[in-house]
C-alpha positions as YAML, in Angstrom:
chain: A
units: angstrom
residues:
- id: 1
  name: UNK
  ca: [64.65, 64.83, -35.31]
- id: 2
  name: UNK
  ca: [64.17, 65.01, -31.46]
- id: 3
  name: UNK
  ca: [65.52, 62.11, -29.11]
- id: 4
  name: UNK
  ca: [62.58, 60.42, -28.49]
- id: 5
  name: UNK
  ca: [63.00, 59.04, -24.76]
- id: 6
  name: UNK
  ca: [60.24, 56.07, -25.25]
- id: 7
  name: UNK
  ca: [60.52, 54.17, -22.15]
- id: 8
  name: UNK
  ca: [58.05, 54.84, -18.94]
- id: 9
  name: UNK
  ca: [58.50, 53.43, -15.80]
- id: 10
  name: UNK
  ca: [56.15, 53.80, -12.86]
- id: 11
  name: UNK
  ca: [57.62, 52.15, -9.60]
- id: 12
  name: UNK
  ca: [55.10, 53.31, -7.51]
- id: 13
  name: UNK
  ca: [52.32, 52.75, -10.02]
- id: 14
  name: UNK
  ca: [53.14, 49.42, -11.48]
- id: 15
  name: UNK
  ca: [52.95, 50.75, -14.34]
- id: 16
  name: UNK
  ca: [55.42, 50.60, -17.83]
- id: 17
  name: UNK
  ca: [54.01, 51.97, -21.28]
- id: 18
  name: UNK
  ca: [55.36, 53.28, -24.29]
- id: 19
  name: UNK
  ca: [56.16, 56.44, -26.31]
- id: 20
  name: UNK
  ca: [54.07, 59.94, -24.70]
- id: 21
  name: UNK
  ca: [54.84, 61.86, -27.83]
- id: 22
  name: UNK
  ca: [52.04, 62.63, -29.54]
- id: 23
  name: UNK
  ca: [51.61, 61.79, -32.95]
- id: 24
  name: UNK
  ca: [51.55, 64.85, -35.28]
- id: 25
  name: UNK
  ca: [53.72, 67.01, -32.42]
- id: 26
  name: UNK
  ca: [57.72, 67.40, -33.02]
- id: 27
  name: UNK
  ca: [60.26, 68.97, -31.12]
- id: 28
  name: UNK
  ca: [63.32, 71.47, -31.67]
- id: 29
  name: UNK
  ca: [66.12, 69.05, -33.14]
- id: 30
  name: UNK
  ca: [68.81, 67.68, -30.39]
- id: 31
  name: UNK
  ca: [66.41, 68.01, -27.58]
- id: 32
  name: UNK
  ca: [64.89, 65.51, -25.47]
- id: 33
  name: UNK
  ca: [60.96, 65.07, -25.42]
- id: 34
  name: UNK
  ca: [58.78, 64.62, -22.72]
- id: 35
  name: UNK
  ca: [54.83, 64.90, -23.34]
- id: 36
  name: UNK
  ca: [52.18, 64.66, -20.22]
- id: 37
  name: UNK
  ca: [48.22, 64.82, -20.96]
- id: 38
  name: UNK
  ca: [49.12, 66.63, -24.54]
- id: 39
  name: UNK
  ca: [46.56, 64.22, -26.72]
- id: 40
  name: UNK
  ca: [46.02, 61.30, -23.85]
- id: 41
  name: UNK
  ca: [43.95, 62.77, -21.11]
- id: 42
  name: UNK
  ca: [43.81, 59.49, -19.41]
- id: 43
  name: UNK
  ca: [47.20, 60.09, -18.15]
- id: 44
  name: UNK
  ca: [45.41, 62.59, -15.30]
- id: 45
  name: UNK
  ca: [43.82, 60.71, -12.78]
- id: 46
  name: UNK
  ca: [41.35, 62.77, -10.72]
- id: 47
  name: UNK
  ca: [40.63, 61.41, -6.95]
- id: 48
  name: UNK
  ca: [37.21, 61.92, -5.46]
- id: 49
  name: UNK
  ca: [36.37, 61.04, -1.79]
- id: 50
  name: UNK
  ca: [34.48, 58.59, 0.02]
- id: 51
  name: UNK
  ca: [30.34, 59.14, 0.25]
- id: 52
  name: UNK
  ca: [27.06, 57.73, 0.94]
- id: 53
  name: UNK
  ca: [24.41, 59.11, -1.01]
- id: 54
  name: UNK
  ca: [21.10, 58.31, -0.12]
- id: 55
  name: UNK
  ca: [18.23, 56.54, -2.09]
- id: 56
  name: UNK
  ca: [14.38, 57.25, -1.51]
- id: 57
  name: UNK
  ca: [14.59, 59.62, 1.44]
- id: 58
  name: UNK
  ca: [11.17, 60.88, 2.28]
- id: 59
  name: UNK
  ca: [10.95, 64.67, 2.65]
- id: 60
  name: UNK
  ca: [9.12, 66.08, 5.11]
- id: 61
  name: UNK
  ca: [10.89, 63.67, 7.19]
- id: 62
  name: UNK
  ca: [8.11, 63.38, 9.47]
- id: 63
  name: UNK
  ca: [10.50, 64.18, 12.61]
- id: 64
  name: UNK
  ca: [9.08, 64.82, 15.83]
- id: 65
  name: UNK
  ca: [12.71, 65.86, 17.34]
- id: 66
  name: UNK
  ca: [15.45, 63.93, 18.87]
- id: 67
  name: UNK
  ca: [15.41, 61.86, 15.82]
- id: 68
  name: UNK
  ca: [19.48, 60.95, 14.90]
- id: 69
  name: UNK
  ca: [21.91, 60.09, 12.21]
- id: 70
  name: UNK
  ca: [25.32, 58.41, 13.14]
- id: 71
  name: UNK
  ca: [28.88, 58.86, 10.70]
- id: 72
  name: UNK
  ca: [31.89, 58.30, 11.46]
- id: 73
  name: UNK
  ca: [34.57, 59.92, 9.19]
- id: 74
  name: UNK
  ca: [38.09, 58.55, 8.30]
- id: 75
  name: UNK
  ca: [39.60, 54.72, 8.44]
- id: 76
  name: UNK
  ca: [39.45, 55.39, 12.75]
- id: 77
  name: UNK
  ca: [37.29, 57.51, 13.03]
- id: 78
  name: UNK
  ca: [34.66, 58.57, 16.44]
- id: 79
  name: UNK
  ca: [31.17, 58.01, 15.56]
- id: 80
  name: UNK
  ca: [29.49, 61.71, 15.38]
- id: 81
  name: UNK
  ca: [25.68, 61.92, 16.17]
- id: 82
  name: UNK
  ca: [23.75, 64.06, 14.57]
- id: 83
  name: UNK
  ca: [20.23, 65.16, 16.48]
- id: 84
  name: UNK
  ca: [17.55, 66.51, 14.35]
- id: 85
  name: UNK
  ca: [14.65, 68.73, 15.58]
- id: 86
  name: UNK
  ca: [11.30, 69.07, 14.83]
- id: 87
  name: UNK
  ca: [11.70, 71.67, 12.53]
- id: 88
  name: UNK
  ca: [13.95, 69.46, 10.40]
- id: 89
  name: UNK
  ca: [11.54, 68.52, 7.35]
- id: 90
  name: UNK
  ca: [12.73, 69.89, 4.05]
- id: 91
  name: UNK
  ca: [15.62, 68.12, 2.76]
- id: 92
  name: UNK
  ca: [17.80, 71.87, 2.54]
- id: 93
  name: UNK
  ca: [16.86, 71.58, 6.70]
- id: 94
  name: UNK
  ca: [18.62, 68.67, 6.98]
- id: 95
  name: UNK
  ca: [21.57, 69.51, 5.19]
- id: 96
  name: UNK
  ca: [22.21, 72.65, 7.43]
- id: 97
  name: UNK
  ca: [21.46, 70.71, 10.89]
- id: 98
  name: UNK
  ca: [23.74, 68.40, 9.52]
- id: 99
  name: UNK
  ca: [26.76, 70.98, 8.41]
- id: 100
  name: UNK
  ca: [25.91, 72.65, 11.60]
- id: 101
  name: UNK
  ca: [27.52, 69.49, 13.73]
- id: 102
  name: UNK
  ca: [29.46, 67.03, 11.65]
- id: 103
  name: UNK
  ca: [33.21, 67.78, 11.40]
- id: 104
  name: UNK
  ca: [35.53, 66.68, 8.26]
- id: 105
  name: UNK
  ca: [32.90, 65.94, 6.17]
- id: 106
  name: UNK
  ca: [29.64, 67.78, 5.05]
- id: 107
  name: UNK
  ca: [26.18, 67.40, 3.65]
- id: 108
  name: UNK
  ca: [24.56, 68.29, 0.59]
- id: 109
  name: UNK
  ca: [21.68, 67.65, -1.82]
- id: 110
  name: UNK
  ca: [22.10, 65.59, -4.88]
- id: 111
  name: UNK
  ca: [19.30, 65.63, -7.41]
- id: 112
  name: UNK
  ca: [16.46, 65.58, -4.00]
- id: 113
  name: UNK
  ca: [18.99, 63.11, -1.92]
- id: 114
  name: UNK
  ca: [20.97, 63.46, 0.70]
- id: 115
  name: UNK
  ca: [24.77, 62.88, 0.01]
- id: 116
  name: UNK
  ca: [27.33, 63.01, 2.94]
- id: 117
  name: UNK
  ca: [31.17, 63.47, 1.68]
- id: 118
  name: UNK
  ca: [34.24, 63.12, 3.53]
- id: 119
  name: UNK
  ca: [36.78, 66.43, 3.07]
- id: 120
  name: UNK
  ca: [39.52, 64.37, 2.43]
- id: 121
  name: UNK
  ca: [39.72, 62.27, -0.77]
- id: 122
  name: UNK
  ca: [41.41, 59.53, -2.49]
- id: 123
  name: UNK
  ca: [42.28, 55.50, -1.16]
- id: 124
  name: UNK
  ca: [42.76, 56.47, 2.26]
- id: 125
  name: UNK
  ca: [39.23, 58.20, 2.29]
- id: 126
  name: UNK
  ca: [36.10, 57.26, 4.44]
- id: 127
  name: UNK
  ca: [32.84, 57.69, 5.08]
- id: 128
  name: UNK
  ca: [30.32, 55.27, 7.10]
- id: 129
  name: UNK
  ca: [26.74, 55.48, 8.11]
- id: 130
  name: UNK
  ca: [26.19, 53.79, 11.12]
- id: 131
  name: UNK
  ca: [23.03, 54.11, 12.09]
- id: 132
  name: UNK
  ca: [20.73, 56.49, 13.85]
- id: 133
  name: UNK
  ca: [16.80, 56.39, 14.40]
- id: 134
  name: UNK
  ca: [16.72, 59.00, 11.20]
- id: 135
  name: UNK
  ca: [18.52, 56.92, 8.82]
- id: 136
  name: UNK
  ca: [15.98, 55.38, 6.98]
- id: 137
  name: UNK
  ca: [13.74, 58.21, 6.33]
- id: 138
  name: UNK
  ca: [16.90, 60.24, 4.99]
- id: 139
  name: UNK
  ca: [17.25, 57.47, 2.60]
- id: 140
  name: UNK
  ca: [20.54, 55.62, 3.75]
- id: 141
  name: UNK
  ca: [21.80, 52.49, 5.27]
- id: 142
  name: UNK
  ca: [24.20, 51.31, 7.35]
- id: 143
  name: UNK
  ca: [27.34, 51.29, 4.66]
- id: 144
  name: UNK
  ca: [31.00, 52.35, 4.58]
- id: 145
  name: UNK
  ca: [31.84, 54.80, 1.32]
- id: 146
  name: UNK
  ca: [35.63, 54.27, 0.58]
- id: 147
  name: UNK
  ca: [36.97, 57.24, -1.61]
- id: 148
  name: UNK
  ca: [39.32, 56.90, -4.45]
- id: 149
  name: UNK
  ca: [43.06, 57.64, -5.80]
- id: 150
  name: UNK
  ca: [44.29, 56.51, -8.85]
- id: 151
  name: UNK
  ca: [47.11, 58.83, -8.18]
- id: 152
  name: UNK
  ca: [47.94, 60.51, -4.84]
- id: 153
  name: UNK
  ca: [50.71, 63.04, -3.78]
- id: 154
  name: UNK
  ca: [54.04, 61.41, -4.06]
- id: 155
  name: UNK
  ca: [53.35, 59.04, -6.92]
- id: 156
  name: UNK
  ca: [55.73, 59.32, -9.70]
- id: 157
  name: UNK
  ca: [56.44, 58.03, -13.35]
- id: 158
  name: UNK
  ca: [59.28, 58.64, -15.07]
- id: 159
  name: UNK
  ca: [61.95, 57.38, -17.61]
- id: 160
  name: UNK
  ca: [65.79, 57.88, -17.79]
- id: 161
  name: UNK
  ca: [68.64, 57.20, -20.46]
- id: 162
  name: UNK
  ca: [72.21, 57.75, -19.85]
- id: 163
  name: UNK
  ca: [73.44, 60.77, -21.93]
- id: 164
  name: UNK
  ca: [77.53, 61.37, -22.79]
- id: 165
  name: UNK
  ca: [77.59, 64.76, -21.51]
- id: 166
  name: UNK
  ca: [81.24, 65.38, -22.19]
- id: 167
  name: UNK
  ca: [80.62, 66.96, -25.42]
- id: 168
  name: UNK
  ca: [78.11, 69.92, -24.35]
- id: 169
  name: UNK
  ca: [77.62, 72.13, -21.29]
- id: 170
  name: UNK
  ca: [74.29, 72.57, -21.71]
- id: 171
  name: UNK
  ca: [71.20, 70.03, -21.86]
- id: 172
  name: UNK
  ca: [68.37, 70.56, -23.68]
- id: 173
  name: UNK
  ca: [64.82, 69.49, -24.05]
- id: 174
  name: UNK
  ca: [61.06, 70.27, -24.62]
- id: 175
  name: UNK
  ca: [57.90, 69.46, -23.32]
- id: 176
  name: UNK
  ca: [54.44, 69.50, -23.78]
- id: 177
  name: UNK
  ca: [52.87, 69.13, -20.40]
- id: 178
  name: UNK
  ca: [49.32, 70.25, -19.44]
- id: 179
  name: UNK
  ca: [48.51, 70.69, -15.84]
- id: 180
  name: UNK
  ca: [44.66, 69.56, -14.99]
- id: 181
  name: UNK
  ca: [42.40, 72.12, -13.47]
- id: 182
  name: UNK
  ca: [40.14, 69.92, -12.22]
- id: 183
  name: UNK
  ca: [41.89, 67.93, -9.92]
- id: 184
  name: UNK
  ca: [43.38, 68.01, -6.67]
- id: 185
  name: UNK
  ca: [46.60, 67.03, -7.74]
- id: 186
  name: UNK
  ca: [49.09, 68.83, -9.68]
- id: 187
  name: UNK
  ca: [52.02, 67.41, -11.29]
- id: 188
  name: UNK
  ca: [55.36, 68.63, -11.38]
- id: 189
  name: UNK
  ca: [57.78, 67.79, -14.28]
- id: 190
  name: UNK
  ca: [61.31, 67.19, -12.67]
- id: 191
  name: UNK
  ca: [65.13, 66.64, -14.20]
- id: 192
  name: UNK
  ca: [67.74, 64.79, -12.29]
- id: 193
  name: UNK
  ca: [71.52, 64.30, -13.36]
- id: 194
  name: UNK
  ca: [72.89, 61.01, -11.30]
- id: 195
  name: UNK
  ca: [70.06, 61.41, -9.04]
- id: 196
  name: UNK
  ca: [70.19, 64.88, -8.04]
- id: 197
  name: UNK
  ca: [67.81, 67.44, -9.15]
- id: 198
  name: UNK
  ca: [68.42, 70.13, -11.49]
- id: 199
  name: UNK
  ca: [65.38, 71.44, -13.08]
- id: 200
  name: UNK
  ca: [61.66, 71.79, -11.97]
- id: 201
  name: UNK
  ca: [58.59, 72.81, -14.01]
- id: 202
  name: UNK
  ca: [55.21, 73.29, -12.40]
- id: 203
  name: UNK
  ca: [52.67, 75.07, -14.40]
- id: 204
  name: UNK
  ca: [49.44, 76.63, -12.87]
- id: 205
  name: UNK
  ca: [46.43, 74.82, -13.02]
- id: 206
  name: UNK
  ca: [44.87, 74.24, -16.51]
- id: 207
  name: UNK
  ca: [48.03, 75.71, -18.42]
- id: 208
  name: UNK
  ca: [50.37, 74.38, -20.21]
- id: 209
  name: UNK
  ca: [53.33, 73.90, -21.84]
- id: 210
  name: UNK
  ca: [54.14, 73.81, -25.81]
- id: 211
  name: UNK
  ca: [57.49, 72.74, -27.51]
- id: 212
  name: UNK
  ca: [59.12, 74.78, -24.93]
- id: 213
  name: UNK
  ca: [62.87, 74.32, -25.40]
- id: 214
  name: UNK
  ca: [64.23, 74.42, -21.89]
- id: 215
  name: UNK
  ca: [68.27, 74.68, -20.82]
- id: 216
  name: UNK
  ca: [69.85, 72.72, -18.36]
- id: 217
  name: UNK
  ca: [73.74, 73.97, -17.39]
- id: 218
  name: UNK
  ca: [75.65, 70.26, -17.60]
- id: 219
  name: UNK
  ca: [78.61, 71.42, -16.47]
- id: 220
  name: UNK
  ca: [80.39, 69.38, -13.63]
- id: 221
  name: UNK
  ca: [78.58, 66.50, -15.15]
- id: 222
  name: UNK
  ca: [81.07, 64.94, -17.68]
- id: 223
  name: UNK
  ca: [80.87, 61.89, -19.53]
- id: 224
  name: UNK
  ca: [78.02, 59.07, -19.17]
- id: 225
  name: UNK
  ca: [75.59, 60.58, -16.47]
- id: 226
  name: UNK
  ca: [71.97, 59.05, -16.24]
- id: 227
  name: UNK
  ca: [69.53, 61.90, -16.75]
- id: 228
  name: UNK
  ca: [66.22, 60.98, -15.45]
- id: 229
  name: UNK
  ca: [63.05, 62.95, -16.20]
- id: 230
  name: UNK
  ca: [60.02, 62.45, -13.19]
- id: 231
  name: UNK
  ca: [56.53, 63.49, -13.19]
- id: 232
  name: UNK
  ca: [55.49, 63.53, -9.77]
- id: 233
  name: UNK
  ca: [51.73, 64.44, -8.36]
- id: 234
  name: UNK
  ca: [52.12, 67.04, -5.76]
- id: 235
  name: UNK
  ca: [49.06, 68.96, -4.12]
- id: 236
  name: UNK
  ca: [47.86, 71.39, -6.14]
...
């Protein structure tokens, strides 16, 4: 039977749970298990970014020219203006006079409405209409769309257990770790021995890896050393 290392601690999450190993999956005997995403998908957390999408916009806009939209993208950031023309009356026209201007963030159509997304994403993520003489007939409001990060680049969970290495050289364990493809975060699966790293696994996007017995050289280690095992998001 594998050494079943049950206890999850997330610091920067806030987070303690229970056992990752999946029920029905086992492990080479003598190794140490760690399971990511294998049968919970909830443990991926996607981020998206902040939006405004807009509701009723009236297409052909009507505009006789110098008609405007104002956004401001990020938590400080300069109010753009956007200045339509005349020939700005399909809903695909608007989108390009828009892309054709506004920086770090773009337009696009949504099911016949006009969405505006910043480029960067998660909690630190913004997007605001401010106003404009065009803002009503596109559909939108003065409103602030915040993005969002369940996880962001630098978050970790983890778990350790102190381990007598006096006996062996050699550590080993297995995983079962699928990286999301959808996402853009990747997570990295990382060993340390006394708080210094010794091993590093970082699959490609949408693989993954199954009751893969991995060897760790222990030597220079002896005797009670805490061997701590970290899943970390890192950009993908």
């Amino acid at each position: 039977m594998a050494n079943e290392l049950t206890q999850i601690v997330a610091p920067s999450l806030g987070h303690i749970s229970g056992r990752l190993q999946p029920v029905g999956w086992s492990a080479p005997d003598g190794s140490y298990v760690i399971c990511l995403g294998a049968d919970q998908d909830d443990w991926v957390v996607d981020t998206w970014p902040g939006f405004r999408l807009g509701i009723n916009g009236v297409y052909p806009t009507g505009f006789a020219g110098g008609e405007t939209l104002q956004i401001a993208v990020g938590i400080v950031g300069a109010t753009q203006t956007i200045t339509f023309l005349a020939t700005d009356q399909t809903l695909a026209q608007v989108v390009d006079r828009i892309n054709a201007t506004l920086t770090d963030a773009s337009a696009s159509d949504v099911e016949g409405e006009l969405k505006i997304a910043a480029t960067a994403r998660g909690q630190e993520s913004r997007l605001e209409i401010v106003g404009g003489t065009g803002m009503v007939q596109l559909g939108h409001r003065a409103a602030t769309g915040v993005g969002y990060g369940g996880l962001k680049v630098g978050d970790w969970f983890g778990f350790s257990q102190t381990i007598n290495l006096t006996p062996v050289t050699m550590l080993t364990f297995s995983a079962k770790f699928r990286q999301p493809a959808n996402t853009d975060i990747k997570f990295s699966l990382s060993v340390f021995f006394d708080g210094f790293q010794v091993d590093s696994i970082e699959p490609d996007a949408g693989d993954e890896i199954d009751a893969v017995t991995r060897a760790i050289n222990a030597s220079g280690f002896g005797g009670n050393v805490s061997v701590e095992f970290r899943i970390e998001a890192v950009p993908a």
